[in-house]
Backbone as JSON Lines, residues from 0, in Angstrom:
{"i":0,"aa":"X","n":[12.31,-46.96,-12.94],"ca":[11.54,-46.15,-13.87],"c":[10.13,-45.9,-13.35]}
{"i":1,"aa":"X","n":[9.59,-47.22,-12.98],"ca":[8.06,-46.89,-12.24],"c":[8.18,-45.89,-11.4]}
{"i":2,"aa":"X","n":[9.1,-45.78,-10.65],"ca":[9.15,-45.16,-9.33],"c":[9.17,-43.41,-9.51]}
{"i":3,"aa":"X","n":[10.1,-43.29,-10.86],"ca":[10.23,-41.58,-11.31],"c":[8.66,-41.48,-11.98]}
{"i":4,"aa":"X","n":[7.89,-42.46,-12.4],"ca":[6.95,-41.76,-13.34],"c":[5.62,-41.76,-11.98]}
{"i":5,"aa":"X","n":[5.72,-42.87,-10.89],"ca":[4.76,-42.38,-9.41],"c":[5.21,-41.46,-9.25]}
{"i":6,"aa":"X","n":[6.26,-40.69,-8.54],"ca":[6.7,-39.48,-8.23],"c":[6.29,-38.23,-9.08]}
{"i":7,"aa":"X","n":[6.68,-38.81,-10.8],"ca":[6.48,-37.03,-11.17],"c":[4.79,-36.79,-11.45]}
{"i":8,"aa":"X","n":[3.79,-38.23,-11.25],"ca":[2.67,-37.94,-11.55],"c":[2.29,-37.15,-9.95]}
{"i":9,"aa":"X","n":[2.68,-37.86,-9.01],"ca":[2.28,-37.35,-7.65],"c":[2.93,-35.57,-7.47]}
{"i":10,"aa":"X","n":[3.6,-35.25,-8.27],"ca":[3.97,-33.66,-8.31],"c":[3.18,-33.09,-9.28]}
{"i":11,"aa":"X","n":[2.66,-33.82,-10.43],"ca":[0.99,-32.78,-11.03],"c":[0.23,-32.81,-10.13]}
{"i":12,"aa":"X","n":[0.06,-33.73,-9.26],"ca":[-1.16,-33.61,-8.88],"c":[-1.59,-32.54,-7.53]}
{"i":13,"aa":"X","n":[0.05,-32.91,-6.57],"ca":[-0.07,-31.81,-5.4],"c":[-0.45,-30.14,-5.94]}
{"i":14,"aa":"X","n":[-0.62,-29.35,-6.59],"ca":[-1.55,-28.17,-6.65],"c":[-2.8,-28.37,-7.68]}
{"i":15,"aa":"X","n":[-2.82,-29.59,-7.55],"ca":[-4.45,-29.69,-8.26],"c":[-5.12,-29.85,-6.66]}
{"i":16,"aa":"X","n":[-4.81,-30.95,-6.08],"ca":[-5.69,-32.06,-4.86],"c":[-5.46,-30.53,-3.68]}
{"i":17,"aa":"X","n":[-4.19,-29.35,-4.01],"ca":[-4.76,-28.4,-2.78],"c":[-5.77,-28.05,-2.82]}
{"i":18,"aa":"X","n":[-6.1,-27.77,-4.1],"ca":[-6.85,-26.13,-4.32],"c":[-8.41,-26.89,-3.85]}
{"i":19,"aa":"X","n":[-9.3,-25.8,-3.56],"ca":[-10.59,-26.32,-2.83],"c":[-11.43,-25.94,-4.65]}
{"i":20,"aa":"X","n":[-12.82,-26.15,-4.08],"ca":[-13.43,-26.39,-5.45],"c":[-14.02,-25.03,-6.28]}
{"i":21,"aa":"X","n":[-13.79,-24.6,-7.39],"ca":[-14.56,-23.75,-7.56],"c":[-16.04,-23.99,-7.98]}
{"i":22,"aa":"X","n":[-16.51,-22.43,-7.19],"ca":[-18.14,-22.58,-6.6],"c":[-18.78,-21.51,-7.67]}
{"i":23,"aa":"X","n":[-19.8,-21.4,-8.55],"ca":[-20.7,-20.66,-8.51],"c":[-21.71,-19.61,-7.69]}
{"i":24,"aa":"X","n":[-21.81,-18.6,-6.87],"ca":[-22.5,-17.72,-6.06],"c":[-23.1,-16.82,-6.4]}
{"i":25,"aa":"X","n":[-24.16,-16.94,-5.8],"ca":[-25.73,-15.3,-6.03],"c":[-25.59,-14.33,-5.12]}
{"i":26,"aa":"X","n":[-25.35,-13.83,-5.15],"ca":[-25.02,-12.15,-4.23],"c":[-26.5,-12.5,-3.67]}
{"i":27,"aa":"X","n":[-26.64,-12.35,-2.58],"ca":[-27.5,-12.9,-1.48],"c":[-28.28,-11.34,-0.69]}
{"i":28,"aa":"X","n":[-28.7,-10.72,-1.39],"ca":[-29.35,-9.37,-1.47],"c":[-29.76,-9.04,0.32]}
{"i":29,"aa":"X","n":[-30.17,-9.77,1.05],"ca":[-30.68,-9.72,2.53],"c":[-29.18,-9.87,3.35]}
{"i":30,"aa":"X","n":[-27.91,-10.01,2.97],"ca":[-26.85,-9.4,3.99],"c":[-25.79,-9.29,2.62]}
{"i":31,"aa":"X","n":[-25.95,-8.17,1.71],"ca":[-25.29,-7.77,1.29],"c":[-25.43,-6.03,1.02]}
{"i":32,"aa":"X","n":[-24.2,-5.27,1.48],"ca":[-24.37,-3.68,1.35],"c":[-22.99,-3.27,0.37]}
{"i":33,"aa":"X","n":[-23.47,-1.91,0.17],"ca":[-22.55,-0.79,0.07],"c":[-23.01,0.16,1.17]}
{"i":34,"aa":"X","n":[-21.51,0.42,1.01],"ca":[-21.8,1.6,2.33],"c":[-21.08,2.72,1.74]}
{"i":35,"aa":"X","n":[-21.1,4.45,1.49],"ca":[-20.23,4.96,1.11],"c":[-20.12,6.18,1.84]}
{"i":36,"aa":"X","n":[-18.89,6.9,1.69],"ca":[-18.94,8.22,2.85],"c":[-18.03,9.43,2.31]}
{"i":37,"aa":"X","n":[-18.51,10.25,2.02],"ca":[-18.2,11.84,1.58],"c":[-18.11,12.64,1.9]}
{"i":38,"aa":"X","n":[-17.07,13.74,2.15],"ca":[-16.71,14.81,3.1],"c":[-17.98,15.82,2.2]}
{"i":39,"aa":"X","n":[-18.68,16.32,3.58],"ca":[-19.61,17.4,3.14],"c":[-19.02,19.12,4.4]}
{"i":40,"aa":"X","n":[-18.88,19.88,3.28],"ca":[-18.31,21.05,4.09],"c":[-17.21,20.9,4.6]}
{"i":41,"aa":"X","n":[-16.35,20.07,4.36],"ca":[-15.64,19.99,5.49],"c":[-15.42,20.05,7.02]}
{"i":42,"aa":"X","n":[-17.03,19.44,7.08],"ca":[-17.54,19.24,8.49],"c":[-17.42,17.96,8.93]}
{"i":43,"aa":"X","n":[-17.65,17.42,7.92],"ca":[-18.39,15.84,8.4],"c":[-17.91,15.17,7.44]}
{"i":44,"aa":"X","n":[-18.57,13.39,7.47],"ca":[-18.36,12.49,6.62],"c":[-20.57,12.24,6.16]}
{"i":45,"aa":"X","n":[-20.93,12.85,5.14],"ca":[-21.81,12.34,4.63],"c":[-21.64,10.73,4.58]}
{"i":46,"aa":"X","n":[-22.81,9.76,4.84],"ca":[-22.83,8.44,4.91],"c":[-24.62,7.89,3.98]}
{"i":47,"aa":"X","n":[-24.05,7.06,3.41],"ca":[-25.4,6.07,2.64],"c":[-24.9,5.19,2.34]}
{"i":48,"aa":"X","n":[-26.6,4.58,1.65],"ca":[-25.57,2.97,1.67],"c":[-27.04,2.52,0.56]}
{"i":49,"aa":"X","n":[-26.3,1.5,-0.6],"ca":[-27.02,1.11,-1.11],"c":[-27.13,-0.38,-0.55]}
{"i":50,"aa":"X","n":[-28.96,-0.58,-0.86],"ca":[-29.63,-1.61,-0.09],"c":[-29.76,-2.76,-1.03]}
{"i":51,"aa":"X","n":[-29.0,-2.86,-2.36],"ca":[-29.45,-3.81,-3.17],"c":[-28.57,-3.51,-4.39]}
{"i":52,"aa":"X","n":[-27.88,-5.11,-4.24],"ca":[-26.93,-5.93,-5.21],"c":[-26.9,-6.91,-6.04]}
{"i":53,"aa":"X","n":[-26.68,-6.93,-6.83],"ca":[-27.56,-8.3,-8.05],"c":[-26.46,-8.33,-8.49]}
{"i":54,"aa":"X","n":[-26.33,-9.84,-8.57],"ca":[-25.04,-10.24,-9.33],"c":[-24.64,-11.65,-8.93]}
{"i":55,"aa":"X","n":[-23.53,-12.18,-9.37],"ca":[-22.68,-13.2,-9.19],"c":[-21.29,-13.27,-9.49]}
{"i":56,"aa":"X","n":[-21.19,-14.55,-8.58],"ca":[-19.6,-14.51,-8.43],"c":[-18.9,-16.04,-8.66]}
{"i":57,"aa":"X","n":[-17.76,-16.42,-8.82],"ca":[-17.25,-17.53,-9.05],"c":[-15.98,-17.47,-8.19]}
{"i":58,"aa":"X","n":[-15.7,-18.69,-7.08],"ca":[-14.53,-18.46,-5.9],"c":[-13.94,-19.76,-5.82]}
{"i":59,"aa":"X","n":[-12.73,-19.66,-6.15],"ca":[-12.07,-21.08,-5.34],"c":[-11.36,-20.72,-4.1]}
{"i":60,"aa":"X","n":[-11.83,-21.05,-2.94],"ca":[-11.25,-20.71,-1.69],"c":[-9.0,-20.89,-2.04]}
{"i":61,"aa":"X","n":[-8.73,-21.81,-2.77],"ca":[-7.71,-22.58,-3.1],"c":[-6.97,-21.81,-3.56]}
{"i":62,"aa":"X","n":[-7.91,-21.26,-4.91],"ca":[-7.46,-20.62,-6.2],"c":[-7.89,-19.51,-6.38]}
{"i":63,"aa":"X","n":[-7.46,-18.49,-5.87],"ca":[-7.89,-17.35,-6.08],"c":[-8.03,-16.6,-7.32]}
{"i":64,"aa":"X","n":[-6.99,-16.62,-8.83],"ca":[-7.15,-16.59,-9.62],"c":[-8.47,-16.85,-10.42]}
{"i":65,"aa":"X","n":[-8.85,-17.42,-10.45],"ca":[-9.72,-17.89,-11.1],"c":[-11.32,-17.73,-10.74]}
{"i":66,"aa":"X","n":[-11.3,-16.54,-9.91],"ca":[-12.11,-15.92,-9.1],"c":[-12.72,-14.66,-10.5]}
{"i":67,"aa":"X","n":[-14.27,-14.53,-10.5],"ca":[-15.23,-13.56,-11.74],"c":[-16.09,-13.05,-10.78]}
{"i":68,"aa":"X","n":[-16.15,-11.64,-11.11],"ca":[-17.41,-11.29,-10.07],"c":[-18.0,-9.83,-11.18]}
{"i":69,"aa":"X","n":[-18.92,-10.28,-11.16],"ca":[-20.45,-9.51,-12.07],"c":[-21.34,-9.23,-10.98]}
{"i":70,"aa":"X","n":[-21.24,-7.58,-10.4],"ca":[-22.9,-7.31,-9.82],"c":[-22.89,-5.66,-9.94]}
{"i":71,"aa":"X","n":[-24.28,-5.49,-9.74],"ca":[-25.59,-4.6,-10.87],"c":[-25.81,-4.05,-9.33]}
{"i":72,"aa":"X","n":[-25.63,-2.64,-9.2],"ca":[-26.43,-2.1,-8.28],"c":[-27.4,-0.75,-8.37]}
{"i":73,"aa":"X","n":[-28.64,-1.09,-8.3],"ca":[-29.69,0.02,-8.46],"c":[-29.37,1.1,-7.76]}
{"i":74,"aa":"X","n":[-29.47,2.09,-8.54],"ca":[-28.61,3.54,-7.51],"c":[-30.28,3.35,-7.26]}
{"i":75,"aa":"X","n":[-31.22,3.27,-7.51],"ca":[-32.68,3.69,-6.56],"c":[-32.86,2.79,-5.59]}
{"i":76,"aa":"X","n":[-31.64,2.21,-4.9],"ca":[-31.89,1.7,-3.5],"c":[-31.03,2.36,-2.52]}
{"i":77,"aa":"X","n":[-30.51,3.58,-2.84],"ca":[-30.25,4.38,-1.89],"c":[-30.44,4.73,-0.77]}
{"i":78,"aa":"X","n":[-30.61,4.78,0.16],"ca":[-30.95,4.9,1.12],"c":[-30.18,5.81,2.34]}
{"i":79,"aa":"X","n":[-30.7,7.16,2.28],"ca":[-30.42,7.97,3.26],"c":[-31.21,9.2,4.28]}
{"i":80,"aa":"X","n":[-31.07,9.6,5.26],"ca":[-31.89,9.8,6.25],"c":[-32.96,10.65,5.83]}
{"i":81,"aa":"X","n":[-33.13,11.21,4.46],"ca":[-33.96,12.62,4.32],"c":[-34.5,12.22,2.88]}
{"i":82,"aa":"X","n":[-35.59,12.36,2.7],"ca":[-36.58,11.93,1.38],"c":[-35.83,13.08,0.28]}
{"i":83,"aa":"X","n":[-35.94,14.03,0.99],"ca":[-35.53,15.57,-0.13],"c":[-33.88,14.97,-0.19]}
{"i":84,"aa":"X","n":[-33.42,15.25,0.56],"ca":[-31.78,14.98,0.05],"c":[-32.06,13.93,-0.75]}
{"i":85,"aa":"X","n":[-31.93,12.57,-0.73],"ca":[-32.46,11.19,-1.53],"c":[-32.53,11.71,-2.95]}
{"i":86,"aa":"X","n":[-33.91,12.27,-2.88],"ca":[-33.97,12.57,-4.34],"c":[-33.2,13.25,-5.3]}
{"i":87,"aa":"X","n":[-32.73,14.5,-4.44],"ca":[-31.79,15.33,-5.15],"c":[-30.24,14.53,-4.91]}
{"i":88,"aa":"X","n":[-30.15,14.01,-4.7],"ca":[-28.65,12.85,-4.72],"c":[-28.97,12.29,-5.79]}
{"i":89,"aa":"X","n":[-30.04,11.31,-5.92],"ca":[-30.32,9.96,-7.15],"c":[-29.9,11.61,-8.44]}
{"i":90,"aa":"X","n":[-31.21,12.39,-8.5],"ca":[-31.46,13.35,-9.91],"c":[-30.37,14.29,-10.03]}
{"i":91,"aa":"X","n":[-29.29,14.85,-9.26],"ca":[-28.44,15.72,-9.53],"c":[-27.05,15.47,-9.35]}
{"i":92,"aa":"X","n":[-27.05,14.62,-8.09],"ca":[-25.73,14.09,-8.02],"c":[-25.04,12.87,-9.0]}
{"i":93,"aa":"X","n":[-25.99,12.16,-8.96],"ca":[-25.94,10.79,-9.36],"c":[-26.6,10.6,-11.22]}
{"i":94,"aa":"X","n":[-26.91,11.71,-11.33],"ca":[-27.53,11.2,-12.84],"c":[-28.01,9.84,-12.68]}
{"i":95,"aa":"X","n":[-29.73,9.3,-11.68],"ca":[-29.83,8.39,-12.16],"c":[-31.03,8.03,-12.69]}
{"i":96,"aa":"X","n":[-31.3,9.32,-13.47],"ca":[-32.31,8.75,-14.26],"c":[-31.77,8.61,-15.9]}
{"i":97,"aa":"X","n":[-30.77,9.16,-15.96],"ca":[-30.07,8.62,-17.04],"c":[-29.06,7.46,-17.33]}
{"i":98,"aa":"X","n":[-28.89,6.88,-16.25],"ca":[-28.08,5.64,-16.15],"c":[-28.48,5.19,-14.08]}
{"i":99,"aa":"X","n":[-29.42,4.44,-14.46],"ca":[-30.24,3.99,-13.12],"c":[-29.53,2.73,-12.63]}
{"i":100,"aa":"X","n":[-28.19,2.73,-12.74],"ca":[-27.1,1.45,-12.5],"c":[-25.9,1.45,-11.94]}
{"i":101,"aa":"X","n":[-25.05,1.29,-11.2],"ca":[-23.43,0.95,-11.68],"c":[-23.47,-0.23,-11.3]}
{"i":102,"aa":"X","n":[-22.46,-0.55,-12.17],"ca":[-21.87,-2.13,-13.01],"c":[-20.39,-2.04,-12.56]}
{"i":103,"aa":"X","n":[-20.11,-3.07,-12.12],"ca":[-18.72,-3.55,-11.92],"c":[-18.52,-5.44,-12.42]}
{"i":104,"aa":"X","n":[-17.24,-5.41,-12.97],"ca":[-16.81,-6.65,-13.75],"c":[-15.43,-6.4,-13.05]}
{"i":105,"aa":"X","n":[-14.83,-7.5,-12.82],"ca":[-13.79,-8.05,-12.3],"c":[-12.93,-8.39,-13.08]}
{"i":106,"aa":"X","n":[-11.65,-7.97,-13.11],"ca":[-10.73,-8.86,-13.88],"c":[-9.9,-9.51,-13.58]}
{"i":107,"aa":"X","n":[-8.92,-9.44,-12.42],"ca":[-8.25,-9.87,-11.08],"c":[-8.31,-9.93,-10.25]}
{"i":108,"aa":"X","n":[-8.34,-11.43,-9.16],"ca":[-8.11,-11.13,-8.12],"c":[-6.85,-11.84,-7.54]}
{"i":109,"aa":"X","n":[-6.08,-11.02,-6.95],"ca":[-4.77,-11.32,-6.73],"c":[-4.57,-11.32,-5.37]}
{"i":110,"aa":"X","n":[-4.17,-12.58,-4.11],"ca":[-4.08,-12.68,-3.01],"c":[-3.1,-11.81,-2.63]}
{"i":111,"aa":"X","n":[-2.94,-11.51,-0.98],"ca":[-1.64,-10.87,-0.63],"c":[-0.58,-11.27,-0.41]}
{"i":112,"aa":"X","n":[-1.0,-12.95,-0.07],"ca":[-0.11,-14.21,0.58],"c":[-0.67,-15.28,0.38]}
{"i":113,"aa":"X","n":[0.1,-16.09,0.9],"ca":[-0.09,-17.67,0.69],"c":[-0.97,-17.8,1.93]}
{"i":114,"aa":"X","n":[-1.79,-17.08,2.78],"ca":[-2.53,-17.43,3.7],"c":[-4.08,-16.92,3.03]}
{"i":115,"aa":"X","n":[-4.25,-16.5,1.56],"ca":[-5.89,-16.36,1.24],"c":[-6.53,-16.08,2.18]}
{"i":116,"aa":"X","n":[-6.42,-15.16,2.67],"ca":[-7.11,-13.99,3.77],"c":[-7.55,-12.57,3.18]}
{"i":117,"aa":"X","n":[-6.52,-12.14,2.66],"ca":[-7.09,-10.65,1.76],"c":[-6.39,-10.5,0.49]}
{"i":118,"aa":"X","n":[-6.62,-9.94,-0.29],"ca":[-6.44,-9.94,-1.35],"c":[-6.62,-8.36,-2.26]}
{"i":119,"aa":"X","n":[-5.94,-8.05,-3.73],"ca":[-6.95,-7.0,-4.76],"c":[-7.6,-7.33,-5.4]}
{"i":120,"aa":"X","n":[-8.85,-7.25,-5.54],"ca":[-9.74,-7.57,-6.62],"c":[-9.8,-5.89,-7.5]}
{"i":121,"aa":"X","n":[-9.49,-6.54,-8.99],"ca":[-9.13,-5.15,-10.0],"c":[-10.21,-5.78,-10.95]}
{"i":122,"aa":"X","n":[-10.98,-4.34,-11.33],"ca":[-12.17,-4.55,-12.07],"c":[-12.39,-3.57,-12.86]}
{"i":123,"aa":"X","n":[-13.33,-3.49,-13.59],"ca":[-14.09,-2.27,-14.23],"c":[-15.78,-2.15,-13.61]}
{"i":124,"aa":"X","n":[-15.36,-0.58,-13.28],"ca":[-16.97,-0.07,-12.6],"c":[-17.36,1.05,-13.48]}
{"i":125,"aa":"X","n":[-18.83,1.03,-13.79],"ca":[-19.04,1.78,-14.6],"c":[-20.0,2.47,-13.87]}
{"i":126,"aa":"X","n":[-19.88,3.44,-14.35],"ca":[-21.01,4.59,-12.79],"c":[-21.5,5.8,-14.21]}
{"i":127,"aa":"X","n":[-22.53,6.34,-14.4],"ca":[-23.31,7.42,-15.02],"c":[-22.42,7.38,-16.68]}
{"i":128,"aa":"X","n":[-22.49,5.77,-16.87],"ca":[-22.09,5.36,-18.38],"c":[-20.71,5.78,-18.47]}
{"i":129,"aa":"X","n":[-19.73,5.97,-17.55],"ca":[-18.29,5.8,-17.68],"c":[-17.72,4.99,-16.81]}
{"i":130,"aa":"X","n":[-17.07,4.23,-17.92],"ca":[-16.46,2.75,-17.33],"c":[-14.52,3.38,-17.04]}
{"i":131,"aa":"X","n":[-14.42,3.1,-15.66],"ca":[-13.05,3.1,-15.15],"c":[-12.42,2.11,-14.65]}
{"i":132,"aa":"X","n":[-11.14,1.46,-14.54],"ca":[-10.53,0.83,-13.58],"c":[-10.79,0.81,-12.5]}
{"i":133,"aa":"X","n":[-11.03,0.41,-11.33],"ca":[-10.99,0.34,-9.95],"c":[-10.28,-0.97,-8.98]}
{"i":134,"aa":"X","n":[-9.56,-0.83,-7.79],"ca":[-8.76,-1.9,-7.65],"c":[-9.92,-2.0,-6.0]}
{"i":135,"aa":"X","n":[-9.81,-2.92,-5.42],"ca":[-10.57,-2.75,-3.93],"c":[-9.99,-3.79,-3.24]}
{"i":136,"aa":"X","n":[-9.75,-3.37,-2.17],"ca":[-8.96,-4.18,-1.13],"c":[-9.84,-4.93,-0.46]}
{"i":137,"aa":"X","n":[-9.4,-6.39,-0.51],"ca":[-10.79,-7.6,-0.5],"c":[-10.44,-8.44,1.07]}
{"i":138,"aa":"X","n":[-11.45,-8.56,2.13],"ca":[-10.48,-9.87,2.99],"c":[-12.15,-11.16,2.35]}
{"i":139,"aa":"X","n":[-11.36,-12.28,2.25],"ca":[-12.22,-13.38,2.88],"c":[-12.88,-13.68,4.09]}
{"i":140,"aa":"X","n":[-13.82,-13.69,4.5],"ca":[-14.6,-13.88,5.54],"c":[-14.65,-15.19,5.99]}
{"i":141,"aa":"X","n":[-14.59,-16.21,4.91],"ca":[-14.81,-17.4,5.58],"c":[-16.05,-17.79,4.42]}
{"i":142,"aa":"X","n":[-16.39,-19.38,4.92],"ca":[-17.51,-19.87,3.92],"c":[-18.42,-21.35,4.75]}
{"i":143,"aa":"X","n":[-19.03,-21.57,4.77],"ca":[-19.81,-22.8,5.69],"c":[-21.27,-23.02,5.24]}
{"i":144,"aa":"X","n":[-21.72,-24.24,5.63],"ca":[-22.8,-24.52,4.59],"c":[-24.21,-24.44,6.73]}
{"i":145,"aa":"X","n":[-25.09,-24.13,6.37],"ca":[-25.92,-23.85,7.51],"c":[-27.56,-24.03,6.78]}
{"i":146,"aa":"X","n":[-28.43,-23.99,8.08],"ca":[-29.6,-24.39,8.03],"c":[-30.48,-23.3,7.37]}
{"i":147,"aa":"X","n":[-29.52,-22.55,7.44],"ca":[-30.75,-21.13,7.26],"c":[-30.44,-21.0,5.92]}
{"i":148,"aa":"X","n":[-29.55,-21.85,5.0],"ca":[-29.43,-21.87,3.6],"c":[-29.92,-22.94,2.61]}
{"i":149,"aa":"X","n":[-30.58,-23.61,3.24],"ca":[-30.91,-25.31,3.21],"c":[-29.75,-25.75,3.04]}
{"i":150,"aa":"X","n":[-28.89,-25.86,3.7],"ca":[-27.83,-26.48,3.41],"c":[-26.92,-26.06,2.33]}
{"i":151,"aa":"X","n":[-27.03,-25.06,1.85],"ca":[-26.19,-24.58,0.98],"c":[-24.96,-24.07,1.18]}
{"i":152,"aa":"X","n":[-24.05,-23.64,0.51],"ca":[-22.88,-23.04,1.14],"c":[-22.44,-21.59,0.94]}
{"i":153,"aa":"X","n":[-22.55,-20.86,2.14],"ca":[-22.39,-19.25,1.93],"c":[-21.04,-19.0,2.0]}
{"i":154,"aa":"X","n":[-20.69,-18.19,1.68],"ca":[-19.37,-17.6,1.4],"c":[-19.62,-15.75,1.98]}
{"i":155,"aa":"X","n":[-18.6,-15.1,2.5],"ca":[-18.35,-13.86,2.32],"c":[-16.98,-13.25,2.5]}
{"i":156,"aa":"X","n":[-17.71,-11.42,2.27],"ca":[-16.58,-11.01,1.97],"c":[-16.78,-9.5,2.36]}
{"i":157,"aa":"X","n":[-15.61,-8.4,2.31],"ca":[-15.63,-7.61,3.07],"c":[-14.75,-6.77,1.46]}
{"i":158,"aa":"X","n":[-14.57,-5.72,1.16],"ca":[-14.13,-4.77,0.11],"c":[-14.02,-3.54,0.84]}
{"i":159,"aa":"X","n":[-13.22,-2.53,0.26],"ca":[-12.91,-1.3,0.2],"c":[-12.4,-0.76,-0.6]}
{"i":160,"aa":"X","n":[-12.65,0.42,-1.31],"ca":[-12.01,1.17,-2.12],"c":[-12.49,2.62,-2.15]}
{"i":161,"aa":"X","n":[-11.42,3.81,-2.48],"ca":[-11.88,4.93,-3.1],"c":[-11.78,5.38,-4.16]}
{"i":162,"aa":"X","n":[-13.08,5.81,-4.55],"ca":[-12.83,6.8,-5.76],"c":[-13.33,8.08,-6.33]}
{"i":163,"aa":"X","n":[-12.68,8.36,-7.19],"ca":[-13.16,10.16,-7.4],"c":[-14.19,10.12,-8.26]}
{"i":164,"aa":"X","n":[-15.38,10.76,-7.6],"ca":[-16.54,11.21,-8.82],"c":[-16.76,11.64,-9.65]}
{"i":165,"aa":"X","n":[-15.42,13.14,-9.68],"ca":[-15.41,13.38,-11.05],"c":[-15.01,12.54,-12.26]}
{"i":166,"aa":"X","n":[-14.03,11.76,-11.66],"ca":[-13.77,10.27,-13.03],"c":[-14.46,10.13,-13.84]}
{"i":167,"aa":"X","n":[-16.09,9.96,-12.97],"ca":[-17.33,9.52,-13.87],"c":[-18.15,10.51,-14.11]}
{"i":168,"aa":"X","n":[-17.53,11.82,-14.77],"ca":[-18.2,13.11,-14.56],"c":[-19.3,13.08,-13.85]}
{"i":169,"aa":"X","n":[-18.99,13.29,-12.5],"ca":[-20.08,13.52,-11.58],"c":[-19.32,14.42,-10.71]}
{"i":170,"aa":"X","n":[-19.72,15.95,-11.15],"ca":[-18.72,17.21,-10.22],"c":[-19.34,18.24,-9.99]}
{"i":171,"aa":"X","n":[-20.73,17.93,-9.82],"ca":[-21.56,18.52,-9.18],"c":[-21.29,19.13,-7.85]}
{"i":172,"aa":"X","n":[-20.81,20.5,-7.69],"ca":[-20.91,20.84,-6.37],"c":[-19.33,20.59,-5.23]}
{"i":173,"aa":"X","n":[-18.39,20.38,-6.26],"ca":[-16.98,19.86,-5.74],"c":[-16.4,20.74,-4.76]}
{"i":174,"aa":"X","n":[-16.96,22.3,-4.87],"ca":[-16.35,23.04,-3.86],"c":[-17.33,22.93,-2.29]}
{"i":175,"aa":"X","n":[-18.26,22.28,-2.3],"ca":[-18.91,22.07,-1.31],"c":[-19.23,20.27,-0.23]}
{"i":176,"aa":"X","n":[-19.49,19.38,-1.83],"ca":[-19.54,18.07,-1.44],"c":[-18.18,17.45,-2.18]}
{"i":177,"aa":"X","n":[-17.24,16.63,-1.35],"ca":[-16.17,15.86,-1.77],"c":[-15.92,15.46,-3.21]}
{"i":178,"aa":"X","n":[-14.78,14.96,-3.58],"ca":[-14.65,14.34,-5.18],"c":[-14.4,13.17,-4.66]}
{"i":179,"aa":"X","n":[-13.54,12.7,-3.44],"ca":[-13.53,11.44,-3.44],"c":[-14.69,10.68,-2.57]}
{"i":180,"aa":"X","n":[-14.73,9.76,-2.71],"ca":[-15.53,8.7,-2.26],"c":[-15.51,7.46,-1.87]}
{"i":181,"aa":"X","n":[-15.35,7.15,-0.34],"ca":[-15.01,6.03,0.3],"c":[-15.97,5.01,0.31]}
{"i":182,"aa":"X","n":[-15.64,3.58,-0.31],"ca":[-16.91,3.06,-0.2],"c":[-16.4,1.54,0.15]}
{"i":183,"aa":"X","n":[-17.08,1.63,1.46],"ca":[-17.5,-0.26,2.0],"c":[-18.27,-1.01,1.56]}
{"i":184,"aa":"X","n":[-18.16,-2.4,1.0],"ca":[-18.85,-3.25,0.7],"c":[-18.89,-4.84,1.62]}
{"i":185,"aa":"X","n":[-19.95,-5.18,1.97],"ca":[-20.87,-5.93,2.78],"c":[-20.95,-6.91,1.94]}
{"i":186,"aa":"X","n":[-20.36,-8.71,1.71],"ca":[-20.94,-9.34,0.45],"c":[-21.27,-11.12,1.04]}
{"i":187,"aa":"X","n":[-22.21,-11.2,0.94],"ca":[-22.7,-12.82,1.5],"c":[-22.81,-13.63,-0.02]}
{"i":188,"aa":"X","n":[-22.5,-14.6,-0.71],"ca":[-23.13,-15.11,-1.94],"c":[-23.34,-16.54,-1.29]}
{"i":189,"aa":"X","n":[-24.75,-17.23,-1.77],"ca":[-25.47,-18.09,-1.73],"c":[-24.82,-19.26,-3.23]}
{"i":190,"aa":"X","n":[-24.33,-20.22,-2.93],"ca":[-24.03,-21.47,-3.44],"c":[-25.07,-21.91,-4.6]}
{"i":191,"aa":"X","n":[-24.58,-21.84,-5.92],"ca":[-25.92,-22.59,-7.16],"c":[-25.25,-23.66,-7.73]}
{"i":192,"aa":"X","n":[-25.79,-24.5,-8.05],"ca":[-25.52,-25.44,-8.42],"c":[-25.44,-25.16,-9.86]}
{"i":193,"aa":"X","n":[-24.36,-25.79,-10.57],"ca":[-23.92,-26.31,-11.96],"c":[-24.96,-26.65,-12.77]}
């Protein structure tokens, strides 16, 4: 009898003692981007990239489930080669003086495999006060604790997804600048303590 009740306690415990720990993380603003890119004329790929991400995240390297991610990005950190374009992007394209934000909340993140390498992270992004679904194809980067963090432990991560602007009525100009919109994300988060 001892022997079935060691055994079936030692089978709760093997997917508790795998899973690694879940961490609290600060989106780490000095190596974190968006990057995004838009067919203009059908010449080219228009390219910018916002310079600033606020937010946090919650990761069990183990447990992917149980993974939350909340971050705030100032459309006025835009950043692209021409002051005049800039502006008329933020004020005409972007409506952002009427909603000077997009917001994304997470609701899933679902691995591809049992090797927690990449994954979907499915969320809600809200861009010029319309909130949509969005799914983004996620890899893990890896995570290690270093000097240049006092010892803290960084984590990152790498995203992709597209989506259409008009979604978030933003169709300004569709026969000239793209509806869809490819966008890379750049993500380092910094370790907080409990």
């Amino acid at each position: 009898m001892k022997q079935h009740v060691g055994l079936l306690l030692l089978l709760i415990a093997l997917p508790v003692a795998g899973r690694a720990q879940t961490r609290d993380y600060r989106i780490d603003p000095d190596h974190s981007r968006v990057l995004f890119r838009i067919d203009h004329l059908g010449l080219s790929s228009s390219l910018g990239t916002f310079a600033k991400l606020d937010g946090e995240f919650r990761f069990d390297e183990g447990y992917w489930k149980s993974a939350h991610v909340e971050v705030s990005i100032p459309l006025d950190s835009l950043n692209l080669s021409d002051a005049d374009w800039r502006r008329k992007v933020l004020e005409d394209y972007l409506k952002a003086g009427e909603h000077p934000d997009a917001r994304f909340e997470s609701t899933m993140l679902v691995p591809d495999d049992g090797r927690m390498k990449t994954g979907r992270l499915s969320g809600q992004l809200t861009l010029n006060g319309v909130t949509r679904p969005v799914e983004l194809q996620l890899r893990f980067n890896g995570s290690n604790k270093g000097i240049y963090t006092k010892l803290r432990r960084k984590t990152g991560f790498s995203a992709t997804t597209t989506i259409r602007r008009s979604d978030f009525g933003l169709d300004k100009q569709l026969d000239l600048v793209g509806d869809e919109v490819r966008i890379d994300i750049e993500v380092e988060g910094i370790e907080q303590k409990r």
